[in-house]
C-alpha positions as CSV (number, residue, x, y, z in Angstrom):
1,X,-46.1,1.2,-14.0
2,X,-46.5,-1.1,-16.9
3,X,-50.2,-2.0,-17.8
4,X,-48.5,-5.0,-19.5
5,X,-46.7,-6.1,-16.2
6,X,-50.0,-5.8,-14.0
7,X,-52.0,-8.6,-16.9
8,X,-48.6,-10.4,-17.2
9,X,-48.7,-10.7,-13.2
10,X,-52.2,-10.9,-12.8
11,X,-52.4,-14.2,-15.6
12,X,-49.4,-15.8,-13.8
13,X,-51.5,-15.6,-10.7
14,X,-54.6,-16.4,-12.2
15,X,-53.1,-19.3,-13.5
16,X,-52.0,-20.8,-10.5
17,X,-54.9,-20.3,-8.5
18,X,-57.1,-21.3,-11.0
19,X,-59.3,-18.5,-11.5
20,X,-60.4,-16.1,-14.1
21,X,-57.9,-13.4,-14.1
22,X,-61.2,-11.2,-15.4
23,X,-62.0,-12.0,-11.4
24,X,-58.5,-10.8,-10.3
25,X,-57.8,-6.9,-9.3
26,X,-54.5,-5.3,-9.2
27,X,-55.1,-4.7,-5.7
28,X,-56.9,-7.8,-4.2
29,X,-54.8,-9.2,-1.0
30,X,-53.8,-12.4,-2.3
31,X,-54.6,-14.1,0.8
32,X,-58.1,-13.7,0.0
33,X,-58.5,-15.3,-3.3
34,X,-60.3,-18.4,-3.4
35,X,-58.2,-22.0,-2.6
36,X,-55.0,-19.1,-1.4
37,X,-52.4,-20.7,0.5
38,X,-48.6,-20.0,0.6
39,X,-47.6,-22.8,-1.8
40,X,-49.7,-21.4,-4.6
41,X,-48.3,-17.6,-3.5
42,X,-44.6,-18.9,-3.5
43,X,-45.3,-21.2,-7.0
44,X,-46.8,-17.7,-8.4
45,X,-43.7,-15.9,-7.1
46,X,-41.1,-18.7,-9.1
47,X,-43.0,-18.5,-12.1
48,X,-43.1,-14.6,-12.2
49,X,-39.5,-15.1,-11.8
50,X,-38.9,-17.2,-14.9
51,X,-41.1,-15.4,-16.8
52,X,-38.9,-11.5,-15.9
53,X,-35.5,-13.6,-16.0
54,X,-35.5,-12.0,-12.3
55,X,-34.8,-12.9,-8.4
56,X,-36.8,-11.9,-6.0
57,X,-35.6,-11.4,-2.3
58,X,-37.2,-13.5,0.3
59,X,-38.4,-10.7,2.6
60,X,-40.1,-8.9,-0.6
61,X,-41.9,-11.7,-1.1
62,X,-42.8,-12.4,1.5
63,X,-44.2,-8.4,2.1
64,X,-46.4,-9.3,-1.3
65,X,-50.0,-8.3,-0.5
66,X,-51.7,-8.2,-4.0
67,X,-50.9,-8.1,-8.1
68,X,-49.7,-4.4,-7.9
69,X,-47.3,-5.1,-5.2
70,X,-45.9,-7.7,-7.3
71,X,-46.0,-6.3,-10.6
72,X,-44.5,-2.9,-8.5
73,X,-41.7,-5.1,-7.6
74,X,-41.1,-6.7,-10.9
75,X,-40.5,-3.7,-12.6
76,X,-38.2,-2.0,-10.0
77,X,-36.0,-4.9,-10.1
78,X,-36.3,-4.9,-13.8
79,X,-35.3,-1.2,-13.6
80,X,-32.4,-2.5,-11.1
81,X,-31.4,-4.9,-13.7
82,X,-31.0,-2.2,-16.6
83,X,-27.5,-0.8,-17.5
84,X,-27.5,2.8,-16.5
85,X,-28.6,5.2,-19.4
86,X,-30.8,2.3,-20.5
87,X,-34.4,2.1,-20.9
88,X,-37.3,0.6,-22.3
C-alpha cells in the first residue's frame, strides 16, 4: 500500500479531529482518539472521498477501525476505479 495514501488519510483525519497527525498511527482504532464520535468519523470519511474522487459503500465504512483500514480501502477502490491494464 501507498505510504502516500496512509499520510494523505492519516492528515484528513487528523484534521478533523483536531489532533497532530505526528500523534496518529496507521493502526489506532479510531474510536479511541481523543473528542471521537461518529460525526467526526463520517465528516473524515466525505472528505477522504473528495479528496480520491471516490465512493465509499455504507457497510465499509462503517467496518473502518483505523487509518490503514481506510487508506486499505481507498486504494482498492482506486484500483477498482482503474481501466484494466492501467496502473499507477
Amino acid at each position: 500500500m501507498s505510504d502516500d495514501v496512509i499520510t494523505t488519510v492519516t492528515g484528513i483525519v487528523a484534521g478533523e479531529f483536531g489532533l497532530p497527525a505526528a500523534g496518529i498511527s496507521p493502526d489506532v482504532d479510531l474510536s479511541s482518539l481523543e473528542g471521537a464520535d461518529s460525526v467526526k468519523v463520517l465528516r473524515a470519511v466525505a472528505k477522504i472521498e473528495r479528496t480520491y474522487d471516490i465512493e465509499l459503500e455504507d457497510d465499509q465504512v462503517f467496518g473502518l477501525k483505523s487509518v490503514r483500514d481506510a487508506a486499505t480501502l481507498v486504494v482498492a477502490t482506486l484500483a477498482e476505479k482503474e481501466p484494466s491494464g492501467g496502473g499507477r
